[in-house]
C-alpha positions, -999 to +999 in steps of 0.1 A: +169-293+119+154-280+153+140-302+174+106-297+188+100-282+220+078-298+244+062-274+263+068-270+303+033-286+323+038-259+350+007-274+371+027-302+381+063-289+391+082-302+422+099-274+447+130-284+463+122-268+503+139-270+539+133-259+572+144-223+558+116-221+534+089-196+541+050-198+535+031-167+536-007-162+535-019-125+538+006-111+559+011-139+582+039-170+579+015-200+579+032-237+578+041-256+547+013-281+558-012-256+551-012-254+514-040-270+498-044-286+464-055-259+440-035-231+458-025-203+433+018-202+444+042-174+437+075-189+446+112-178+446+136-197+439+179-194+451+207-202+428+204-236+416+233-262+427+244-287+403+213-308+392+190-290+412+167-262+399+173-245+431+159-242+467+125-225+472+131-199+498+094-183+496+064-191+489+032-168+488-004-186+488-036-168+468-036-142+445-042-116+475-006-124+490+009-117+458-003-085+452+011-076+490+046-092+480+045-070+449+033-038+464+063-050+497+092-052+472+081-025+452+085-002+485+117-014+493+130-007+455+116+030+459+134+033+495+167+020+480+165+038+450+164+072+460 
């Protein structure tokens, strides 16, 4: 028998960062400091090590940001692509 899957509460989630993690807002590195409660995140994460889900090495603040992260990588894609 399967057992039940509890579902993941992704509004409470702790990030593992360091002084190499990154905090944009807009196109401008803010501090880590400056998020605020209720902050919509876009985060990536590196390769987990053992017991760890892995180290945040960005984090993008406000729905705004991610669209310019998304349209950024999408750019470099297209460059390397061709």
């Amino acid at each position: 028998m399967l057992e039940p899957r509890v579902p993941i509460d992704f509004g409470k989630i702790a990030l593992e960062v360091d002084d190499k993690t990154h905090v944009w807002k807009g196109d401008k590195q803010i501090k880590l400091t400056d998020i605020a409660v209720g902050d919509e995140l876009l985060v990536n994460l590196a390769a987990p090590k053992l017991g760890s889900r892995g180290r945040c090495t960005d984090i993008w603040v406000g729905a705004e940001t991610h669209c310019l992260a998304t349209e950024q990588q999408r750019k470099k894609h297209t460059t390397l692509g061709r």
